[in-house]
Backbone atoms as SQL, in Angstrom:
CREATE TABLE atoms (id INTEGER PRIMARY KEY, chain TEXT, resi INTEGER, resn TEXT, atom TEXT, x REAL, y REAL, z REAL);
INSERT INTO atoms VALUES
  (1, 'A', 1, 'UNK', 'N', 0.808, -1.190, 0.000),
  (2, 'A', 1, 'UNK', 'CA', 0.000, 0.000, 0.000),
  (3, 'A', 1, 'UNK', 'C', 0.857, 1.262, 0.000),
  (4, 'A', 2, 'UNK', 'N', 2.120, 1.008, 0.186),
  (5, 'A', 2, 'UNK', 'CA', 3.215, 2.176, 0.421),
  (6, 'A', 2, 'UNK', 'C', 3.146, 3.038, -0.999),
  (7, 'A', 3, 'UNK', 'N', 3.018, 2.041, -2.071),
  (8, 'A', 3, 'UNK', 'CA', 3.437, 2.648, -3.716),
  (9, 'A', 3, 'UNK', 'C', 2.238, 3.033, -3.918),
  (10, 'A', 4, 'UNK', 'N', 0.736, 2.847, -3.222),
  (11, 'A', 4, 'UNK', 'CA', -0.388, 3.281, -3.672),
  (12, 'A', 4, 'UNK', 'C', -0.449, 4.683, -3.136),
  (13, 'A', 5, 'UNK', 'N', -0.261, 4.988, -2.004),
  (14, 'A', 5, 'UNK', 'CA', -0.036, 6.190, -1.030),
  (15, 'A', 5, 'UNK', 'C', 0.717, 7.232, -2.079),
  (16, 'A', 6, 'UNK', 'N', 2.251, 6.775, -2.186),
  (17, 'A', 6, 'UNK', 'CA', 2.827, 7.851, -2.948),
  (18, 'A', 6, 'UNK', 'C', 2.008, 7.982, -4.166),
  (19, 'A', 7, 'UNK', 'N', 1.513, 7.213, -4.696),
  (20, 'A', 7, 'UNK', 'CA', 1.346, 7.550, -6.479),
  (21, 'A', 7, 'UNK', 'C', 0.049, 8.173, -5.905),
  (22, 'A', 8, 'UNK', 'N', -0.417, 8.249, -5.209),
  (23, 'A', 8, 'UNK', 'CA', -1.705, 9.391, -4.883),
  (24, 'A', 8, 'UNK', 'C', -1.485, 10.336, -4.311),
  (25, 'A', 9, 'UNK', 'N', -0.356, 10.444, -3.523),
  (26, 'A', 9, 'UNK', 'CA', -0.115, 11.876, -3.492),
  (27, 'A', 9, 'UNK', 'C', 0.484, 12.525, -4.547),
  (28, 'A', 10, 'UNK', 'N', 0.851, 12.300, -5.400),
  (29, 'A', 10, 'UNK', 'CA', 1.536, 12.461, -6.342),
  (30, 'A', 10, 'UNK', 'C', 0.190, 12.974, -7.247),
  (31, 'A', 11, 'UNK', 'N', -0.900, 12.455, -7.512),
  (32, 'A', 11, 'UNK', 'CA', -1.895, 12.835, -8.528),
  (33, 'A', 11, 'UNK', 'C', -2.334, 14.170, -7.897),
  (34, 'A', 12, 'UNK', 'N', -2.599, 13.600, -6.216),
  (35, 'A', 12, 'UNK', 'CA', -3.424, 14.755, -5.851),
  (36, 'A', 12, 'UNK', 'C', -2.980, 16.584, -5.961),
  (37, 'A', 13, 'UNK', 'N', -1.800, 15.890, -5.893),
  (38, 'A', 13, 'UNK', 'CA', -0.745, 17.861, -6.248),
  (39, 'A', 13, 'UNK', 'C', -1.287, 17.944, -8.013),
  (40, 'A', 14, 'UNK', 'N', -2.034, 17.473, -8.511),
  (41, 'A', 14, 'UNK', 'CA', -2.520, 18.234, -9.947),
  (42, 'A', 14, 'UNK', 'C', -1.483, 17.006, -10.998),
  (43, 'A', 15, 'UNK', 'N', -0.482, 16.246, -10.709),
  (44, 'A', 15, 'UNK', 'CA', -0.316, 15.227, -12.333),
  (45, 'A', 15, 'UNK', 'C', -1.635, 14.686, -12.630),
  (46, 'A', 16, 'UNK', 'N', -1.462, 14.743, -14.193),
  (47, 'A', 16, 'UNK', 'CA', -2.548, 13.717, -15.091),
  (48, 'A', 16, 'UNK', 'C', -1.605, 13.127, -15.590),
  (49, 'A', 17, 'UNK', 'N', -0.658, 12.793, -15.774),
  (50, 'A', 17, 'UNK', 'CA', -0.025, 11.954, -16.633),
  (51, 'A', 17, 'UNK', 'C', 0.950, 10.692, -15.740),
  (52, 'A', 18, 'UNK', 'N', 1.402, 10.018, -15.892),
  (53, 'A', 18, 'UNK', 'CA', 2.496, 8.751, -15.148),
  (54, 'A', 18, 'UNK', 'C', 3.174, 7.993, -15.878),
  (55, 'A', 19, 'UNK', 'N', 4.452, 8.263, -15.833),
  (56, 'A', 19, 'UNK', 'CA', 5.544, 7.645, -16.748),
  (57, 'A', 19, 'UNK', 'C', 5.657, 6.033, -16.021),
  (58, 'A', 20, 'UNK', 'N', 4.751, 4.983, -17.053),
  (59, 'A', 20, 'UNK', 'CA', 5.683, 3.343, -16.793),
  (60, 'A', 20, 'UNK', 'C', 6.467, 2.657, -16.764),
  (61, 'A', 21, 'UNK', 'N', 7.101, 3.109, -18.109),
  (62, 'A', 21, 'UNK', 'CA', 8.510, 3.024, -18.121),
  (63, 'A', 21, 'UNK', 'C', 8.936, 3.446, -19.124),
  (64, 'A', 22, 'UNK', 'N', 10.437, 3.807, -19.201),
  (65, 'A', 22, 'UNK', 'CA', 11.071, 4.902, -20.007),
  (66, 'A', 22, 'UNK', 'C', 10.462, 4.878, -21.349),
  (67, 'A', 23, 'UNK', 'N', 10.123, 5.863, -21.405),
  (68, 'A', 23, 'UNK', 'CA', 9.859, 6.155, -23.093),
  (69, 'A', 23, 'UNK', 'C', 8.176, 6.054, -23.439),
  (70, 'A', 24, 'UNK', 'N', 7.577, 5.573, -22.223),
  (71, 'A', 24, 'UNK', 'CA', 5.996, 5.341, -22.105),
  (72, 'A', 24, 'UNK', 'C', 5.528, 6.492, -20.900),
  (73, 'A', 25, 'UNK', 'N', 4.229, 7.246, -21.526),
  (74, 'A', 25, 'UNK', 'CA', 3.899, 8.079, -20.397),
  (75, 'A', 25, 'UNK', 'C', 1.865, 7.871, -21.048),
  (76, 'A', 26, 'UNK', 'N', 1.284, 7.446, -19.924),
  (77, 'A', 26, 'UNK', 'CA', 0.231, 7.707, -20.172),
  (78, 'A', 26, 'UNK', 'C', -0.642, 8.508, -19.068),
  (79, 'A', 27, 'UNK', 'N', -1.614, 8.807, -19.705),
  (80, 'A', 27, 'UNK', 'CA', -2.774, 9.662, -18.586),
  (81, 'A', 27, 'UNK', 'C', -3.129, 8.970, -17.312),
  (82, 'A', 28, 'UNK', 'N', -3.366, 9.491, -16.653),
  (83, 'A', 28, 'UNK', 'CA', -3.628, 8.446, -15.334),
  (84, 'A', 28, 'UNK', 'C', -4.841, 7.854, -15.698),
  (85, 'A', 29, 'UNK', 'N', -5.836, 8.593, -15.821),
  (86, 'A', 29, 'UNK', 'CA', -7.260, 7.944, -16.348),
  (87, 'A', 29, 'UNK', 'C', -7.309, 7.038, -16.986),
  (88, 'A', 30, 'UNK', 'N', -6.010, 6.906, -18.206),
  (89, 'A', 30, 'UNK', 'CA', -5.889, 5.152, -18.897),
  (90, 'A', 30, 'UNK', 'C', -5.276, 4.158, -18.405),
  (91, 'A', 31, 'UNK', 'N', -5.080, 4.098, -17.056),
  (92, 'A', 31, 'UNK', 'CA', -4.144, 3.108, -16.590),
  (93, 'A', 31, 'UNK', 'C', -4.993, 2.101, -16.371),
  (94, 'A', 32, 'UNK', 'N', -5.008, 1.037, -16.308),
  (95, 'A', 32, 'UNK', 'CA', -5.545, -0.377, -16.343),
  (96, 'A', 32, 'UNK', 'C', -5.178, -1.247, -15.276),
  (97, 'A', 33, 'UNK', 'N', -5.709, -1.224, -14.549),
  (98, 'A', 33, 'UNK', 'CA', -4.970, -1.558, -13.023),
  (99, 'A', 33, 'UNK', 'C', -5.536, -2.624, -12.411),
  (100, 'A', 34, 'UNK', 'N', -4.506, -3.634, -12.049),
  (101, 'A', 34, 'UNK', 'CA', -5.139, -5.023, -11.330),
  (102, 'A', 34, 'UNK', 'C', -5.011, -5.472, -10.105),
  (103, 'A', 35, 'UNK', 'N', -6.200, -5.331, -9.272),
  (104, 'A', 35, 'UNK', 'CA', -5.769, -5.410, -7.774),
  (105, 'A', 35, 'UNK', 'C', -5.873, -7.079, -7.048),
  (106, 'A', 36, 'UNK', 'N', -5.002, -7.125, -6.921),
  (107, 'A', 36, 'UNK', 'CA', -4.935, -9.033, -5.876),
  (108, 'A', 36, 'UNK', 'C', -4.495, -8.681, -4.414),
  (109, 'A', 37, 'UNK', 'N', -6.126, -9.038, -3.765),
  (110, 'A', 37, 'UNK', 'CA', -5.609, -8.931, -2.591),
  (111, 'A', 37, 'UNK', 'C', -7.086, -9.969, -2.264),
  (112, 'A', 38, 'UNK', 'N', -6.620, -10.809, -0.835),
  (113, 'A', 38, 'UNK', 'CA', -7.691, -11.687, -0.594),
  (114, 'A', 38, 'UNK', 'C', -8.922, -11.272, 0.447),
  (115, 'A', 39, 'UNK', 'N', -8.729, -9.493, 1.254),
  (116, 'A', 39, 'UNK', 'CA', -9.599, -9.396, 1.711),
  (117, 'A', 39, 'UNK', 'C', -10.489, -8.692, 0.623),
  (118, 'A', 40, 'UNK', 'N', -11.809, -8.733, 0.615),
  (119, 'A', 40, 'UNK', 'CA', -12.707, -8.347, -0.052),
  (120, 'A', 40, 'UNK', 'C', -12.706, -6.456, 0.362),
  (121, 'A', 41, 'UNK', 'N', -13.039, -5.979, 1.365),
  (122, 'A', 41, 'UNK', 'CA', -13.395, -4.648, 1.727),
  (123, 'A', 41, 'UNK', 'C', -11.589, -4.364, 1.711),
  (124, 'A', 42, 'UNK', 'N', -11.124, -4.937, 1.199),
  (125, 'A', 42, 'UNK', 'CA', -9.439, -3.818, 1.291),
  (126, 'A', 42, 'UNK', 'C', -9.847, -4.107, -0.421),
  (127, 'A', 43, 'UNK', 'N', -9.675, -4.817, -1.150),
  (128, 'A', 43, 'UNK', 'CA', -9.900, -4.644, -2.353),
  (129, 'A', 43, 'UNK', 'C', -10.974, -3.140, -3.240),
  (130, 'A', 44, 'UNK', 'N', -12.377, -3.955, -2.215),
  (131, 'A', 44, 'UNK', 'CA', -13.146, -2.131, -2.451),
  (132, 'A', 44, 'UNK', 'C', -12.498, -0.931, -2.216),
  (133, 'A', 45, 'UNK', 'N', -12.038, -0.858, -1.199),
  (134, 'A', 45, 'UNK', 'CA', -11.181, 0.373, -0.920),
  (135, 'A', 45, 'UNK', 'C', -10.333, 0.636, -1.572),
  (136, 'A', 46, 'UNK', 'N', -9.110, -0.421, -2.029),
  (137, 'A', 46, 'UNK', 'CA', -8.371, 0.268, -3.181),
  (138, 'A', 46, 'UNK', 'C', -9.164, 0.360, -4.460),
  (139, 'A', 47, 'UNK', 'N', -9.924, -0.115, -4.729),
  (140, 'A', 47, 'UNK', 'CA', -10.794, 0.422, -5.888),
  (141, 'A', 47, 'UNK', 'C', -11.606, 1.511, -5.898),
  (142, 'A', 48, 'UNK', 'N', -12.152, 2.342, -5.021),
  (143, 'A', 48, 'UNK', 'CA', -12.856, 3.013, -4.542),
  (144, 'A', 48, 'UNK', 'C', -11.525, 4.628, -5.128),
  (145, 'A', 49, 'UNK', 'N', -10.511, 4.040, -3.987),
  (146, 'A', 49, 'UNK', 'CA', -9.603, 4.932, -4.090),
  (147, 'A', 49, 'UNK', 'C', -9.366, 5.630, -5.508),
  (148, 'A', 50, 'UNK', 'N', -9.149, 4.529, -6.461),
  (149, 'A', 50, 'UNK', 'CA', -8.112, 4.228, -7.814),
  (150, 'A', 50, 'UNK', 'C', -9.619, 4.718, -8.432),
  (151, 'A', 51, 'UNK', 'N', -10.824, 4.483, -7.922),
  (152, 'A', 51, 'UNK', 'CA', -12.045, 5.446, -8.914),
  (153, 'A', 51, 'UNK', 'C', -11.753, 6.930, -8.579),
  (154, 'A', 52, 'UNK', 'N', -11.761, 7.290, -7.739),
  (155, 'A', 52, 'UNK', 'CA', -11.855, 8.760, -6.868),
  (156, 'A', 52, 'UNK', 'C', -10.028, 9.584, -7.849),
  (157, 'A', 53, 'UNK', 'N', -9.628, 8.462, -8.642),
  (158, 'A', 53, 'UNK', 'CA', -8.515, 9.488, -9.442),
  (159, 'A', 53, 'UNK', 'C', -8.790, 9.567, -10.589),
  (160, 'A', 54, 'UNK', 'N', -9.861, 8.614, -11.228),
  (161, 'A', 54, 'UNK', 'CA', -10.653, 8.656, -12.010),
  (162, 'A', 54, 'UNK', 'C', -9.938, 7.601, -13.356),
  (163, 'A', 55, 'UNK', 'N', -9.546, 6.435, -12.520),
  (164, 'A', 55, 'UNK', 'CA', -9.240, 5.023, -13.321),
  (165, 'A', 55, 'UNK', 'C', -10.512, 4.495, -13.490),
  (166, 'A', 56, 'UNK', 'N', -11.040, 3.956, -14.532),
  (167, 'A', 56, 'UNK', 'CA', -12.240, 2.857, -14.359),
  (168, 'A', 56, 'UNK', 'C', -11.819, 1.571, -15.370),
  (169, 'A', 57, 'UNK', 'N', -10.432, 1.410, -15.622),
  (170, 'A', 57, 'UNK', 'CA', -10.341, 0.240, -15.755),
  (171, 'A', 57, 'UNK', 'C', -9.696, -0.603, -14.754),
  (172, 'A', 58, 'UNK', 'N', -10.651, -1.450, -13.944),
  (173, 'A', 58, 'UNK', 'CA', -9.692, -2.113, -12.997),
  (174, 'A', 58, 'UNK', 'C', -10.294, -3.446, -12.480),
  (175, 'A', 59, 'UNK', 'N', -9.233, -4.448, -12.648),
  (176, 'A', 59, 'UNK', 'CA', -9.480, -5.488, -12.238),
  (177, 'A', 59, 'UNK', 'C', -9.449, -6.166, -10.960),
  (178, 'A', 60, 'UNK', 'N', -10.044, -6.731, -10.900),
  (179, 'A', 60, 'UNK', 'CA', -9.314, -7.456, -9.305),
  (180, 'A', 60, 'UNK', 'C', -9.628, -9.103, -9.057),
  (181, 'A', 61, 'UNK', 'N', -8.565, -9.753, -8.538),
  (182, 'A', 61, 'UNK', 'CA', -8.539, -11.103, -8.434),
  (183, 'A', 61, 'UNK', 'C', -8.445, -11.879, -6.609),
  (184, 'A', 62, 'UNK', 'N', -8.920, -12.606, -6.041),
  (185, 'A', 62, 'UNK', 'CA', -8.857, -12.653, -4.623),
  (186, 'A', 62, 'UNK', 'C', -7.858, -13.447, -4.020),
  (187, 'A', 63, 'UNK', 'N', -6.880, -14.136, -5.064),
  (188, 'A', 63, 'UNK', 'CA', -5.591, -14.275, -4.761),
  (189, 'A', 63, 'UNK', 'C', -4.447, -14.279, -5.757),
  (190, 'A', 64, 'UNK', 'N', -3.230, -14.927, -5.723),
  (191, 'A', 64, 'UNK', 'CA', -2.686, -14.759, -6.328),
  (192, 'A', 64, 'UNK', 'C', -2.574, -15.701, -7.752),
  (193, 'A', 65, 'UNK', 'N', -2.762, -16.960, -7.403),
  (194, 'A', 65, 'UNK', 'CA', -3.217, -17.878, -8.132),
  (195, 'A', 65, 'UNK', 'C', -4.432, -17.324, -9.107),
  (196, 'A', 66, 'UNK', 'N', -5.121, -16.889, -9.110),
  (197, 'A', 66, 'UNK', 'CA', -6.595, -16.521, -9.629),
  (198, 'A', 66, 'UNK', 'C', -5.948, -15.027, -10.757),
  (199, 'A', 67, 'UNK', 'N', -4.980, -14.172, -9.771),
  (200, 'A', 67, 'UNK', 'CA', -4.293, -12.810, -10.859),
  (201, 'A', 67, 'UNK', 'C', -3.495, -13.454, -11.233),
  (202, 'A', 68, 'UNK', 'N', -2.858, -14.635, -11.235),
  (203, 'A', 68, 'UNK', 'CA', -1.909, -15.489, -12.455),
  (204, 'A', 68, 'UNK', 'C', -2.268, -15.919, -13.710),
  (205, 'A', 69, 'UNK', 'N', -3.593, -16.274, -13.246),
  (206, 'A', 69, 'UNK', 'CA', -4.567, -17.112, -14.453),
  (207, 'A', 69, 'UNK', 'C', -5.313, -15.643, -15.643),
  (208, 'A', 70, 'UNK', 'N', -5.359, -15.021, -14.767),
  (209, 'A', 70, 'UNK', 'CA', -6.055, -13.589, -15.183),
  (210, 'A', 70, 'UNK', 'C', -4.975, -13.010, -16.708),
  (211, 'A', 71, 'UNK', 'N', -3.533, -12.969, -15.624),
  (212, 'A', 71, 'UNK', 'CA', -2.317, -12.161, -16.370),
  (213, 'A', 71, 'UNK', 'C', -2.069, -13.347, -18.181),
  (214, 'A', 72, 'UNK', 'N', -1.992, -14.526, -17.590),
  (215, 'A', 72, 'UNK', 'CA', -2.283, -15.335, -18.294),
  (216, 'A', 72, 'UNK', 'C', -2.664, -15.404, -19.870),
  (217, 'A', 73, 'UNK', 'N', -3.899, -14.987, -19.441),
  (218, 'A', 73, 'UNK', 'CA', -4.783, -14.919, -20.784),
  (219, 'A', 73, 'UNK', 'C', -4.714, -13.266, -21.202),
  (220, 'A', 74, 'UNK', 'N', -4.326, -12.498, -20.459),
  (221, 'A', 74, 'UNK', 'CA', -4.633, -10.843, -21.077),
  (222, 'A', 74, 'UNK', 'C', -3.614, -9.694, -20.319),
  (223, 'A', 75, 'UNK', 'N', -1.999, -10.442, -20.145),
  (224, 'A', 75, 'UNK', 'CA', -1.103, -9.654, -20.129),
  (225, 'A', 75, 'UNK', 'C', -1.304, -8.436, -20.148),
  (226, 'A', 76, 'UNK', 'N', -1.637, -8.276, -21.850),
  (227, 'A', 76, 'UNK', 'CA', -1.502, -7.055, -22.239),
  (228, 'A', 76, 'UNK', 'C', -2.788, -5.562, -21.802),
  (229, 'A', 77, 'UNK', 'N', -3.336, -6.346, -20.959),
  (230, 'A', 77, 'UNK', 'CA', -4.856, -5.627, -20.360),
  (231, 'A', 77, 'UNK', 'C', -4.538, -4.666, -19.203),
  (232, 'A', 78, 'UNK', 'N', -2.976, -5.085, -18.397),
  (233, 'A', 78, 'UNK', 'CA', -2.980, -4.616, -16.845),
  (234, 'A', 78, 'UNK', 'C', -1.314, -3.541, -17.504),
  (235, 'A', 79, 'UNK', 'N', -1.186, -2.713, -16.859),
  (236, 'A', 79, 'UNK', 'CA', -0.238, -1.549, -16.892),
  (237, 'A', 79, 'UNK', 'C', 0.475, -1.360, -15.164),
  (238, 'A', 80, 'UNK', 'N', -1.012, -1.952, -14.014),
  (239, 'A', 80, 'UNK', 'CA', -0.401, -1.882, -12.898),
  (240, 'A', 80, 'UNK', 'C', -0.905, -3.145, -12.218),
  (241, 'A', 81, 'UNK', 'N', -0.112, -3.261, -11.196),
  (242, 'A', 81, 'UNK', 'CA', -0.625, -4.714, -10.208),
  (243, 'A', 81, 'UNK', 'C', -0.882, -3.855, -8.729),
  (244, 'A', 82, 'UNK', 'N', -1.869, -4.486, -8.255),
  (245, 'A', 82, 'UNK', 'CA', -1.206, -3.369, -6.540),
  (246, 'A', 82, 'UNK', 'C', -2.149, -4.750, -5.803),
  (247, 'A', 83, 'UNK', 'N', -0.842, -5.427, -5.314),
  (248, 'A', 83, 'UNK', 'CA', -0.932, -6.540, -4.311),
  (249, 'A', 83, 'UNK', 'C', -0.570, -6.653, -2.766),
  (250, 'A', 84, 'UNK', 'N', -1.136, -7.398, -2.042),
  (251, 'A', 84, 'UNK', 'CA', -0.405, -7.409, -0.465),
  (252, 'A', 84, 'UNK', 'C', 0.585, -8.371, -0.331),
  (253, 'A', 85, 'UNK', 'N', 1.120, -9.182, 0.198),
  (254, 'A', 85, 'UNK', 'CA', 2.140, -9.738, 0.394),
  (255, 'A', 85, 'UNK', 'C', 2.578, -10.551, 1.814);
């Protein structure tokens, strides 16, 4: 939750944009974001959050096994992961 914290304070000072990696910069609003975590109400909440910056593509899986199978078939769908550990 540490990297979710910063990258929201980070929006909230006014960025729209977030560099992924070198040479890639997209809007925050297009980020595609996949959340694996196995409690249910921490999952809402980071989704809740990740709406309130105004992402609405976002997935979520209730463990890790389940966001393996996910990444699996549609790699190319997720830009972020935000997991517990």
């Amino acid at each position: 939750m540490a990297l979710l914290c910063g990258f929201r304070e980070r929006v909230s000072k006014g960025a729209t944009m977030v560099s992924l990696k070198e040479g890639t910069i997209v809007d925050i609003k297009d980020l595609r974001v996949m959340i694996v975590e196995d409690q249910q109400d921490v999952r809402a909440m980071v989704r809740n959050m990740l709406t309130e910056l105004g992402i609405t593509q976002i997935f979520e899986a209730p463990d890790g096994r389940e966001g393996l199978t996910f990444l699996d078939a549609a790699m190319d769908m997720v830009d972020v992961i935000i997991c517990d550990w």
